[in-house]
mmCIF file of the N, C-alpha and C atoms, coordinates in Angstrom:
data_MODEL
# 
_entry.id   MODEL 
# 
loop_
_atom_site.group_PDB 
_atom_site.id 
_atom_site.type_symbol 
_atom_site.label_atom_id 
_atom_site.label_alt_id 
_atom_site.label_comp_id 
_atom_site.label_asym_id 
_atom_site.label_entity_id 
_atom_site.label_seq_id 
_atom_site.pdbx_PDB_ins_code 
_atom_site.Cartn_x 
_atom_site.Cartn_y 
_atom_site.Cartn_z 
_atom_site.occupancy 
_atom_site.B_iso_or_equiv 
_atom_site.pdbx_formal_charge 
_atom_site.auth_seq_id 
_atom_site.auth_comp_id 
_atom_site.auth_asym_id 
_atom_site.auth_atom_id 
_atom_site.pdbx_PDB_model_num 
ATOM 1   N N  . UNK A 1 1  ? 147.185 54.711 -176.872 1.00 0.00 ? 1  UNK A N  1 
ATOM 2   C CA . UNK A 1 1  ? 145.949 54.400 -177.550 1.00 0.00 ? 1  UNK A CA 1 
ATOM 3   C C  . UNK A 1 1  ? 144.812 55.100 -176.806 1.00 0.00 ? 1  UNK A C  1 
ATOM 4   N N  . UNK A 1 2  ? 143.783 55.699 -177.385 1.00 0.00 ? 2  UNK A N  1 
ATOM 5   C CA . UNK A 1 2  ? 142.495 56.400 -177.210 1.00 0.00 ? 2  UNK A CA 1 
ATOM 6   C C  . UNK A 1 2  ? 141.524 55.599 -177.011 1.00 0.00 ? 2  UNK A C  1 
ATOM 7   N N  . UNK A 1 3  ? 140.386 55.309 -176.129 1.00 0.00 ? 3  UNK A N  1 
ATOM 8   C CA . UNK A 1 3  ? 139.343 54.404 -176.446 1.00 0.00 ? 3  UNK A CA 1 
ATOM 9   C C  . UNK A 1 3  ? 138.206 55.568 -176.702 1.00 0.00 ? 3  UNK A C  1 
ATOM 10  N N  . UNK A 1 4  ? 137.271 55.227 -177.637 1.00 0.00 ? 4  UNK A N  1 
ATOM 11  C CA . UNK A 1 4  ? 136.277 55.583 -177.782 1.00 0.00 ? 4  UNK A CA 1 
ATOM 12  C C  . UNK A 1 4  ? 134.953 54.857 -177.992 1.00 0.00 ? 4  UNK A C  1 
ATOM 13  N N  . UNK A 1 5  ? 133.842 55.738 -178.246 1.00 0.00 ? 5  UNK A N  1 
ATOM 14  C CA . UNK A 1 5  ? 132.793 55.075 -178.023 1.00 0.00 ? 5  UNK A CA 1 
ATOM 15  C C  . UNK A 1 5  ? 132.374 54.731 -179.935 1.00 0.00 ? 5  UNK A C  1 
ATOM 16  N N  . UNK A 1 6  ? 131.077 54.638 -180.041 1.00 0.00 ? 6  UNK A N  1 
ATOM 17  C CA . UNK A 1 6  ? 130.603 54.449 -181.012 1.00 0.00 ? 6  UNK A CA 1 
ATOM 18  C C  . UNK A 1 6  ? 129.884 55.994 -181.571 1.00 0.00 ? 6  UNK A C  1 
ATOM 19  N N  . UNK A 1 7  ? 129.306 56.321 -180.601 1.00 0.00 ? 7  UNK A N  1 
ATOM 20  C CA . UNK A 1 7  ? 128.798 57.518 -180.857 1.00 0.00 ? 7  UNK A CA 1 
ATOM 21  C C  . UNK A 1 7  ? 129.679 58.488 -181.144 1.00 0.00 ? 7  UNK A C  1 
ATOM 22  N N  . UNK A 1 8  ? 131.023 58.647 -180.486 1.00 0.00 ? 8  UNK A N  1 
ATOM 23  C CA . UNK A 1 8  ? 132.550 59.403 -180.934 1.00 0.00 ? 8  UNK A CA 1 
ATOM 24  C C  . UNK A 1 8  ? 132.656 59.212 -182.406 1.00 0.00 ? 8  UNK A C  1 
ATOM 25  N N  . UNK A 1 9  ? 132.726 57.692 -182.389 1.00 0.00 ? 9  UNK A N  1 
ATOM 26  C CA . UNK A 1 9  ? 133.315 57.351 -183.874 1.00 0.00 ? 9  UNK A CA 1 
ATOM 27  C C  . UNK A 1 9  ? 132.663 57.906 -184.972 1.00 0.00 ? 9  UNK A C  1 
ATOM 28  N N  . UNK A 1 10 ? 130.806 57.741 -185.023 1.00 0.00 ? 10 UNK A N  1 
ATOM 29  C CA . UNK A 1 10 ? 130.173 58.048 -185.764 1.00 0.00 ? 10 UNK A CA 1 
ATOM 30  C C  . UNK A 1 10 ? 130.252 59.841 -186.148 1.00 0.00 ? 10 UNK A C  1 
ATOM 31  N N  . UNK A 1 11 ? 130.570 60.460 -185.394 1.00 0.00 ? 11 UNK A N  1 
ATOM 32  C CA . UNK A 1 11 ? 130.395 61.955 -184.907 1.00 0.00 ? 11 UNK A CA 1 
ATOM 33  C C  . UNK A 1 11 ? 131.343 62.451 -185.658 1.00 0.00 ? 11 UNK A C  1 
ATOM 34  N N  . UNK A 1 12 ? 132.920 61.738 -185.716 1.00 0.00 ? 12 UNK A N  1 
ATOM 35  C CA . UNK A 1 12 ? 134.035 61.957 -186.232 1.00 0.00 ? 12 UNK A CA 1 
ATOM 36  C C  . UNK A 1 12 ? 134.041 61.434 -187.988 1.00 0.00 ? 12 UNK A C  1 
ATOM 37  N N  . UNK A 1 13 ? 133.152 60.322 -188.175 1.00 0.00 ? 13 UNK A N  1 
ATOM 38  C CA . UNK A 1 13 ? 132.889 59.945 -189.437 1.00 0.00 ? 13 UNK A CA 1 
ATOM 39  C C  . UNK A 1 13 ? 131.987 60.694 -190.138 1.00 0.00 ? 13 UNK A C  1 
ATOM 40  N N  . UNK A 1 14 ? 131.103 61.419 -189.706 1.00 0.00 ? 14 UNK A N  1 
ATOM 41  C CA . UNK A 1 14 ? 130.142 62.276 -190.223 1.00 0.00 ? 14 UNK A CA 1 
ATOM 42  C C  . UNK A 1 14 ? 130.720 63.639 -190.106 1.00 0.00 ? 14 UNK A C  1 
ATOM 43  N N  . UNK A 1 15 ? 132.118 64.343 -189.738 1.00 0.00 ? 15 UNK A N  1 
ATOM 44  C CA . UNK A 1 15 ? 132.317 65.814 -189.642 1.00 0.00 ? 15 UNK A CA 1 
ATOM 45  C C  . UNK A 1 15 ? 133.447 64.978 -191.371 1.00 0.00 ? 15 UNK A C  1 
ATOM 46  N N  . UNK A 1 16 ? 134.087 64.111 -191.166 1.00 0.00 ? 16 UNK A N  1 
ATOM 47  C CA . UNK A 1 16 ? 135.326 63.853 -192.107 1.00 0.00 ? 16 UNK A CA 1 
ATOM 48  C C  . UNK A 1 16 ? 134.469 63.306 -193.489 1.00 0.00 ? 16 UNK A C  1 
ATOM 49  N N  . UNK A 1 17 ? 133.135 62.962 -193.692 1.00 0.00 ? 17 UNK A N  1 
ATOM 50  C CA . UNK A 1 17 ? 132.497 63.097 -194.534 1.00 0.00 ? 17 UNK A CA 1 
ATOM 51  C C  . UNK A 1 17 ? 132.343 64.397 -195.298 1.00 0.00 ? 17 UNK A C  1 
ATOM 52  N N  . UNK A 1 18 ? 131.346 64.995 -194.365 1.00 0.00 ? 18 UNK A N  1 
ATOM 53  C CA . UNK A 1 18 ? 130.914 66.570 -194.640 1.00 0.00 ? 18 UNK A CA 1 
ATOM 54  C C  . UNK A 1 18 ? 132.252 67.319 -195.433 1.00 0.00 ? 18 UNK A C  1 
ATOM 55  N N  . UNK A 1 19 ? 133.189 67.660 -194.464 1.00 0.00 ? 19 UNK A N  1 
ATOM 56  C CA . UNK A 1 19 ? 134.881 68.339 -194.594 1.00 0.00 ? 19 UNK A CA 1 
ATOM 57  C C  . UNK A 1 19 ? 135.366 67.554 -196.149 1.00 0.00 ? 19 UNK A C  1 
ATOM 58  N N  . UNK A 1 20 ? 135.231 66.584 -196.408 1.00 0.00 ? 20 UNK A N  1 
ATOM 59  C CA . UNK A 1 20 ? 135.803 65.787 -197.538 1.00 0.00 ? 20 UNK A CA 1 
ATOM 60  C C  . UNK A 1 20 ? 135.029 66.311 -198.289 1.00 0.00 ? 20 UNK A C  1 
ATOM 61  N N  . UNK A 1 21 ? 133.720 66.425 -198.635 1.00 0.00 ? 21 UNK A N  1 
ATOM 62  C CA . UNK A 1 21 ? 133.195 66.976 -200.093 1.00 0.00 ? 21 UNK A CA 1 
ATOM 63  C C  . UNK A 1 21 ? 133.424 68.439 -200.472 1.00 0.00 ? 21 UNK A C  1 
ATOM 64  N N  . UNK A 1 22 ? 133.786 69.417 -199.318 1.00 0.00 ? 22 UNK A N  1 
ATOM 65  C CA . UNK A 1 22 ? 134.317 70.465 -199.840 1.00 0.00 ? 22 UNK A CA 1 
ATOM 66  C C  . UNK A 1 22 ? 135.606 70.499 -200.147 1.00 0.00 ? 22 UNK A C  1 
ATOM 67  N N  . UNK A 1 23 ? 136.778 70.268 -200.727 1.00 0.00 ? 23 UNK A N  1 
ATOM 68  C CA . UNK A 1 23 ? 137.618 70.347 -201.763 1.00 0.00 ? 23 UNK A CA 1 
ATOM 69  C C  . UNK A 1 23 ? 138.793 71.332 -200.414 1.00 0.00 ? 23 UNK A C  1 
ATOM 70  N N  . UNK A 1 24 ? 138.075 73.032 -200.496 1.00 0.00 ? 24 UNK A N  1 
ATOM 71  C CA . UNK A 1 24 ? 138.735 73.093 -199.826 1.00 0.00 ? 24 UNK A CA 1 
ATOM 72  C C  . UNK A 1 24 ? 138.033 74.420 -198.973 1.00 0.00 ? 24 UNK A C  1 
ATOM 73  N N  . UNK A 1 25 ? 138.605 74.774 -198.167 1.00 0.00 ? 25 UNK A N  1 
ATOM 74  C CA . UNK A 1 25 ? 137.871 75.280 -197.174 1.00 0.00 ? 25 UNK A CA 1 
ATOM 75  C C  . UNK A 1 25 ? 137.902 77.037 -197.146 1.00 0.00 ? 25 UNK A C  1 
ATOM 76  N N  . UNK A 1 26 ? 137.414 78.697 -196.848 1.00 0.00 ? 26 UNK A N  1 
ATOM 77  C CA . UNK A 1 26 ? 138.094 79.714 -197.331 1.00 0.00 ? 26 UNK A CA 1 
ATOM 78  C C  . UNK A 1 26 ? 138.547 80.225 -195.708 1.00 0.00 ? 26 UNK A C  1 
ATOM 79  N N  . UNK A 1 27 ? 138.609 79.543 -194.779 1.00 0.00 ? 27 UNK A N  1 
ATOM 80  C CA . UNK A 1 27 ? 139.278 79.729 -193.368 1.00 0.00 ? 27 UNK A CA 1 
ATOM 81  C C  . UNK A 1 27 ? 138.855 79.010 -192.557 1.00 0.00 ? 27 UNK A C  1 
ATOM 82  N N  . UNK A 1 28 ? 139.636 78.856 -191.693 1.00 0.00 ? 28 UNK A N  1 
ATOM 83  C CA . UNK A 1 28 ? 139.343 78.097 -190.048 1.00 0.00 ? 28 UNK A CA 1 
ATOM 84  C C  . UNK A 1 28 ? 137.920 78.302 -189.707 1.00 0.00 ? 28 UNK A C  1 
ATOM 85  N N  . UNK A 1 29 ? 137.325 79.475 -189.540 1.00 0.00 ? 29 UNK A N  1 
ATOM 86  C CA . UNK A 1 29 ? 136.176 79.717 -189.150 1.00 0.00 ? 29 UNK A CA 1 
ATOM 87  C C  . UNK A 1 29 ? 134.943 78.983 -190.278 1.00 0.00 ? 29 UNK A C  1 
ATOM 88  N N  . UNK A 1 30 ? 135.501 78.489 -190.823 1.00 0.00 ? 30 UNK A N  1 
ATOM 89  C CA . UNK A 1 30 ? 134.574 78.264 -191.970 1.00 0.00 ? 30 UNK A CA 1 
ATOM 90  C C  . UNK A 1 30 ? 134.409 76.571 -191.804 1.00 0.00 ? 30 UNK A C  1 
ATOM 91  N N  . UNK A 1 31 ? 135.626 75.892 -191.241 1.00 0.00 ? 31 UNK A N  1 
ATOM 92  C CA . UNK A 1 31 ? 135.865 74.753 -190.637 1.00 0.00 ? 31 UNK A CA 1 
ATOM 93  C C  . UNK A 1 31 ? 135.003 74.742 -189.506 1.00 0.00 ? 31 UNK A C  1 
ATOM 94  N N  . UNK A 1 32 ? 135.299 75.292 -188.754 1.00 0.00 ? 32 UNK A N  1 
ATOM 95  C CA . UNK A 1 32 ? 134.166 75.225 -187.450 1.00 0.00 ? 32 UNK A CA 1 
ATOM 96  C C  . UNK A 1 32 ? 133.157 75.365 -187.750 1.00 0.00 ? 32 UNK A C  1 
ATOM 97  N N  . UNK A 1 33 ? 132.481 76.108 -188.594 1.00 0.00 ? 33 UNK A N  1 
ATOM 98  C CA . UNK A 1 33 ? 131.174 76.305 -188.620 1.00 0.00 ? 33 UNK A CA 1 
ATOM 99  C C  . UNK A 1 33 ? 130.513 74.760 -189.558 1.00 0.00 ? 33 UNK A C  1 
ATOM 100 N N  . UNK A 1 34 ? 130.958 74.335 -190.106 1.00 0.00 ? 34 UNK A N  1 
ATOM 101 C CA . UNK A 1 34 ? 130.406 72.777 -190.998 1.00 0.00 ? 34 UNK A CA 1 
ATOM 102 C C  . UNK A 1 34 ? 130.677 71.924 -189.888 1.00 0.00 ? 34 UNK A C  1 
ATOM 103 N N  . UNK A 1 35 ? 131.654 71.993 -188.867 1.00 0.00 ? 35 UNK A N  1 
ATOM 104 C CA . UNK A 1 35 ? 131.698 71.186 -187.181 1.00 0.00 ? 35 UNK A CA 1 
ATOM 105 C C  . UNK A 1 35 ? 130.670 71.086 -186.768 1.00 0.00 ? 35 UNK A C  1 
ATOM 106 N N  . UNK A 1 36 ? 130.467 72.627 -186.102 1.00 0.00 ? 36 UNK A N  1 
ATOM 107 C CA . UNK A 1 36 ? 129.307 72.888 -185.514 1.00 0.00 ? 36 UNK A CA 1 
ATOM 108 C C  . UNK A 1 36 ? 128.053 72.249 -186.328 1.00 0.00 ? 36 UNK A C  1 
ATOM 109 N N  . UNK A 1 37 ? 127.696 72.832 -187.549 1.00 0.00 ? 37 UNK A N  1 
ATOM 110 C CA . UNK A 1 37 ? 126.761 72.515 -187.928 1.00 0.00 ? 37 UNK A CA 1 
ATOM 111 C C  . UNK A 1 37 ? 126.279 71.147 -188.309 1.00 0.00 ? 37 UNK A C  1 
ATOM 112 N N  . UNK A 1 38 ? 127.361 69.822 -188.031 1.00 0.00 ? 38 UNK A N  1 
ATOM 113 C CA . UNK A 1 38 ? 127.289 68.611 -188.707 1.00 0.00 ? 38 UNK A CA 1 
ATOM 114 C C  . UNK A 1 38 ? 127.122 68.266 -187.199 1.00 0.00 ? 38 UNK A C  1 
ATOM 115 N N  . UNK A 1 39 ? 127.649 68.754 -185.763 1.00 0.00 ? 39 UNK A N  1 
ATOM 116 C CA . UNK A 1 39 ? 127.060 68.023 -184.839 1.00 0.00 ? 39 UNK A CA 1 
ATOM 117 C C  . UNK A 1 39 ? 125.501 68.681 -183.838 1.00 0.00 ? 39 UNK A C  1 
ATOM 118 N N  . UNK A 1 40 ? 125.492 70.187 -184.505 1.00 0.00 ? 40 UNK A N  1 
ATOM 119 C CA . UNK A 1 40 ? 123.769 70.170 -184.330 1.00 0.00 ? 40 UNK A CA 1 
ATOM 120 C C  . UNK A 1 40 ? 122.900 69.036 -184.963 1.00 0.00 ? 40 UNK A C  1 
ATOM 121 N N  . UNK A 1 41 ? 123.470 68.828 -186.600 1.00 0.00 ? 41 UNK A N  1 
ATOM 122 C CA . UNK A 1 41 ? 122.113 68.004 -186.927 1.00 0.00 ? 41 UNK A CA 1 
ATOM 123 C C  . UNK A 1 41 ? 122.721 66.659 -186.435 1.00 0.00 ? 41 UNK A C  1 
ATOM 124 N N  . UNK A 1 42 ? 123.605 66.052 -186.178 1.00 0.00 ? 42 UNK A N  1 
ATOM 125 C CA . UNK A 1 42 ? 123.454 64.950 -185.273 1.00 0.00 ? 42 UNK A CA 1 
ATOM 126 C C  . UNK A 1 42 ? 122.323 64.904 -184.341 1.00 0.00 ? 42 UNK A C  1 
ATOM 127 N N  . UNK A 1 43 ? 122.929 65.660 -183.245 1.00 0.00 ? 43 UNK A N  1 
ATOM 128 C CA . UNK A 1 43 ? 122.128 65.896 -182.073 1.00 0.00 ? 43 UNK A CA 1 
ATOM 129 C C  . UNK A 1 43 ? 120.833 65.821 -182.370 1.00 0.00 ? 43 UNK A C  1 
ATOM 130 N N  . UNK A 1 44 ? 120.330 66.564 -183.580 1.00 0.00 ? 44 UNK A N  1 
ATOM 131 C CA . UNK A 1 44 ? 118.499 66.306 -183.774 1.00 0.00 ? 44 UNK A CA 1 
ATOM 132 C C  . UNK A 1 44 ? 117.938 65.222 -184.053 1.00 0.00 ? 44 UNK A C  1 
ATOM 133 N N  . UNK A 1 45 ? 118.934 64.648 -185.022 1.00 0.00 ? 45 UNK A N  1 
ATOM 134 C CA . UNK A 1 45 ? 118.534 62.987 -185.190 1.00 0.00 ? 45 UNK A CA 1 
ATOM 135 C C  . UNK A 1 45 ? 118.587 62.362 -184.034 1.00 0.00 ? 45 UNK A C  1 
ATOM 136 N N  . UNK A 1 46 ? 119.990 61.741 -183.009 1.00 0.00 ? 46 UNK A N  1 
ATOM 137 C CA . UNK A 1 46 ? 119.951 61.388 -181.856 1.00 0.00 ? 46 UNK A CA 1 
ATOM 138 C C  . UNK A 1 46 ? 118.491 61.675 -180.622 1.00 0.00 ? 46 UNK A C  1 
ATOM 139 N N  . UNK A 1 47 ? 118.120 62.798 -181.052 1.00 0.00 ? 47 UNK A N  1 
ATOM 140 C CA . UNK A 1 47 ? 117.099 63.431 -179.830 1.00 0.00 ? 47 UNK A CA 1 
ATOM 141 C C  . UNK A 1 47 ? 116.345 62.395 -180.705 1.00 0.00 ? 47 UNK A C  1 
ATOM 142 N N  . UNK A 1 48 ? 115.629 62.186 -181.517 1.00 0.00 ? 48 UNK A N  1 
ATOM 143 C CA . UNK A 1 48 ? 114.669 61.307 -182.257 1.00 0.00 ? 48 UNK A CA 1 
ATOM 144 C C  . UNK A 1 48 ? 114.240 60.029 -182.455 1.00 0.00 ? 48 UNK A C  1 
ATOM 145 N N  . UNK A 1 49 ? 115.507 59.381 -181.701 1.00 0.00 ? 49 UNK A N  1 
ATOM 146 C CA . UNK A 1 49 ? 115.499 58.442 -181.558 1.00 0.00 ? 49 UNK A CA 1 
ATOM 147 C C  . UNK A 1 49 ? 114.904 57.418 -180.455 1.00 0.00 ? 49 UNK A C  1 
ATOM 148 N N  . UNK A 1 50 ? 114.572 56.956 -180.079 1.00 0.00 ? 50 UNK A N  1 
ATOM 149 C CA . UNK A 1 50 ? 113.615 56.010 -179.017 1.00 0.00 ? 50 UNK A CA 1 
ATOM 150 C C  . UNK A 1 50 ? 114.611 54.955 -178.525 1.00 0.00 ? 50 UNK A C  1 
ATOM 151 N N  . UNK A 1 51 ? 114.996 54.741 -177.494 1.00 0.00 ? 51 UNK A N  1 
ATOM 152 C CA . UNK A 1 51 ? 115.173 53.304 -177.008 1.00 0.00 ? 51 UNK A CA 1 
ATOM 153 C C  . UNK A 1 51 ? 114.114 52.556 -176.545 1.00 0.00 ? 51 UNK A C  1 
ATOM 154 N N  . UNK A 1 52 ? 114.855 50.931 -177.498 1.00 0.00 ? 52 UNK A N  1 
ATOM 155 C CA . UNK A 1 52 ? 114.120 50.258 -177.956 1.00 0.00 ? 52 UNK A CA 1 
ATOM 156 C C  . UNK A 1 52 ? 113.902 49.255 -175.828 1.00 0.00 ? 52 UNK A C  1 
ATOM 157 N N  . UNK A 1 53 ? 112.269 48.989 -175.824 1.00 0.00 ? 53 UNK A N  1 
ATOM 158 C CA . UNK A 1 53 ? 111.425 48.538 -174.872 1.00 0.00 ? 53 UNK A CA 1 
ATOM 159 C C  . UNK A 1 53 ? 111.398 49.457 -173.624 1.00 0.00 ? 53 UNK A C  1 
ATOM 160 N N  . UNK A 1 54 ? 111.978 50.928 -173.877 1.00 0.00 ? 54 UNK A N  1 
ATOM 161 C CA . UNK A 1 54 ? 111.598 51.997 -173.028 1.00 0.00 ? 54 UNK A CA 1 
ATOM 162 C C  . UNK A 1 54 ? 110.437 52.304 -172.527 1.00 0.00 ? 54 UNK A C  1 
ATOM 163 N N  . UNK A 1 55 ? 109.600 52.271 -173.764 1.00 0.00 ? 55 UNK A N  1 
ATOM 164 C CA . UNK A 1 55 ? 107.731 52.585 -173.395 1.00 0.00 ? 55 UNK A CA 1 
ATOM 165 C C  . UNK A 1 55 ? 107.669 51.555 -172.413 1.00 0.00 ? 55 UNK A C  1 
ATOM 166 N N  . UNK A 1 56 ? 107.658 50.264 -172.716 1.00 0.00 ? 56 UNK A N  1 
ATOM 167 C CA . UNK A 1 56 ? 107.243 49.432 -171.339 1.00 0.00 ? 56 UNK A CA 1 
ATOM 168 C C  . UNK A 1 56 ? 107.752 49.358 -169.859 1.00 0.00 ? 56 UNK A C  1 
ATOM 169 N N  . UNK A 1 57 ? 108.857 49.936 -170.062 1.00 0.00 ? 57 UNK A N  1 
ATOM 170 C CA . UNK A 1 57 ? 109.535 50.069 -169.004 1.00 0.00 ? 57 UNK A CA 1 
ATOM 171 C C  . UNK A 1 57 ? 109.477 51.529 -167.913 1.00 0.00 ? 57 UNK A C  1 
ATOM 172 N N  . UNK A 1 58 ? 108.842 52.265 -168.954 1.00 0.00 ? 58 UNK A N  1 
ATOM 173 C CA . UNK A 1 58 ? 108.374 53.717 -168.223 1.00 0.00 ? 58 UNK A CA 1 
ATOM 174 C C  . UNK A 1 58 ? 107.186 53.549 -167.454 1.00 0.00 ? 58 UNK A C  1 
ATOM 175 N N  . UNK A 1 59 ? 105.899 52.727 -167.607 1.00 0.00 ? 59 UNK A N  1 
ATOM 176 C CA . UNK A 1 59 ? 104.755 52.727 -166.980 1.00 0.00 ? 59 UNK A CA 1 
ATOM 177 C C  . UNK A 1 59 ? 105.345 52.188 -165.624 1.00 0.00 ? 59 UNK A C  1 
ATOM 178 N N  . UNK A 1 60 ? 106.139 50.902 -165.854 1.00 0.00 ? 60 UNK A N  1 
ATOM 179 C CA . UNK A 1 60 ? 106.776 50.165 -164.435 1.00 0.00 ? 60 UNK A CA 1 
ATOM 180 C C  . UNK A 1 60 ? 107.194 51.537 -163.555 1.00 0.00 ? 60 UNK A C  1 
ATOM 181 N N  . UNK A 1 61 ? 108.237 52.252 -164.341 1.00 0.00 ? 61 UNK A N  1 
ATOM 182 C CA . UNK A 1 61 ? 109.286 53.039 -163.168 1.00 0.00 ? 61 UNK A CA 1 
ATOM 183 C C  . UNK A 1 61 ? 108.490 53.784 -162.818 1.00 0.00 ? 61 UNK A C  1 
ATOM 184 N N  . UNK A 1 62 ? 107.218 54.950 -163.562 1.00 0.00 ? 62 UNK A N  1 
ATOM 185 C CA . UNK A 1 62 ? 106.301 55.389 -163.081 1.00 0.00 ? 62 UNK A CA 1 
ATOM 186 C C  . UNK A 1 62 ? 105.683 55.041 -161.684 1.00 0.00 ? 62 UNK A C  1 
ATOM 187 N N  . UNK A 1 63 ? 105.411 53.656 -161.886 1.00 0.00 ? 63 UNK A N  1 
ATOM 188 C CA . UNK A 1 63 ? 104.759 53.242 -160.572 1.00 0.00 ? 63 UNK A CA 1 
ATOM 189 C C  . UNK A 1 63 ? 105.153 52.735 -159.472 1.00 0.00 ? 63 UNK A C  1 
ATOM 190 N N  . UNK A 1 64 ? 106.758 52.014 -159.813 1.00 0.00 ? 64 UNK A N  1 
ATOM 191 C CA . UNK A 1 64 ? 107.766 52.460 -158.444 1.00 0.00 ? 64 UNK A CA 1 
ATOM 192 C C  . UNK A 1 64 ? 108.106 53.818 -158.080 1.00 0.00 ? 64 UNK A C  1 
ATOM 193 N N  . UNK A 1 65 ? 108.176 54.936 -158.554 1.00 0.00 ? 65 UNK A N  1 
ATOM 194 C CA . UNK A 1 65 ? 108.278 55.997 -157.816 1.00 0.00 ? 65 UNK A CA 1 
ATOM 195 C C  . UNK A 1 65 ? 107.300 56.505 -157.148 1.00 0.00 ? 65 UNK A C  1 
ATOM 196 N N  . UNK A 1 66 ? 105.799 55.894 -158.014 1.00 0.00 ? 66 UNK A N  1 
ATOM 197 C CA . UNK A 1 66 ? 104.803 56.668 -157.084 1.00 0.00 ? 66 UNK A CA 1 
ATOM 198 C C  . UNK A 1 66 ? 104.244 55.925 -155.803 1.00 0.00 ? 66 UNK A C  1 
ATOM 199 N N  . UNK A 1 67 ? 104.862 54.364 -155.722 1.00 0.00 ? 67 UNK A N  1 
ATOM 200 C CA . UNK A 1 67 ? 104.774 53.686 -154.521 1.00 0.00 ? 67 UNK A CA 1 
ATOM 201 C C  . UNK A 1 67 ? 105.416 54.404 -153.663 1.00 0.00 ? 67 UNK A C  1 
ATOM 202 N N  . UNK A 1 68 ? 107.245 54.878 -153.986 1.00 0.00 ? 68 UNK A N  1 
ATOM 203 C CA . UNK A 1 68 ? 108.087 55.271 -153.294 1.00 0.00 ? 68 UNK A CA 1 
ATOM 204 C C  . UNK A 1 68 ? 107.912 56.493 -152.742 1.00 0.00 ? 68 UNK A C  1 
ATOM 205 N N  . UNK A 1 69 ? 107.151 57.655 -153.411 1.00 0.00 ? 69 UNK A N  1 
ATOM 206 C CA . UNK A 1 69 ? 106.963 58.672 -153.115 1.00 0.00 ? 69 UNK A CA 1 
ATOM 207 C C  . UNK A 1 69 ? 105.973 59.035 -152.637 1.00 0.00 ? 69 UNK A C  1 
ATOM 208 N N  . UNK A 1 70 ? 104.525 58.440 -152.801 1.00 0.00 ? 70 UNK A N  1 
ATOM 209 C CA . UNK A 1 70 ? 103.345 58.942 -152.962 1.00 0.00 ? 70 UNK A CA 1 
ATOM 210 C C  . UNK A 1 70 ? 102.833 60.144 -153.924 1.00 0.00 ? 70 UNK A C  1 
ATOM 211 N N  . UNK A 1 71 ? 102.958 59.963 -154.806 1.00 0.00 ? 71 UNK A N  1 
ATOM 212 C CA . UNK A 1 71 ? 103.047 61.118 -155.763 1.00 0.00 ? 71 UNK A CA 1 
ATOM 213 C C  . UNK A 1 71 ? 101.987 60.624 -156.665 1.00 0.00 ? 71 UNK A C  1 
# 
């Protein structure tokens, strides 16, 4: 058995989406490239995303490092 994450799962559910509406494919390279291209636009959404009570928590760490450092 494999463990994976959530973010795996989703990654693998969104290439077997994409791959499923084309019928059928005109080569391997043509497979990789709807790969590739289904986990670039992941990645852009993911970058977009915010974790949630980060902002408040950045001013704090801000100002333990600049205790720690003098910076």
């Amino acid at each position: 058995m494999i463990y994976t994450t959530n973010w795996i799962e989703r990654t693998n559910k969104e290439i077997r989406k994409r791959l499923k509406a084309m019928n059928s494919l005109s080569s391997l390279k043509a497979a990789e490239k709807i790969v590739y291209l289904t986990i670039q636009d992941l990645q852009e959404r993911w970058q977009a995303h915010k974790l949630k009570g980060f902002a408040a928590a950045h001013t704090a760490l801000q100002d333990k490092f600049k205790q720690r450092y003098g910076v």
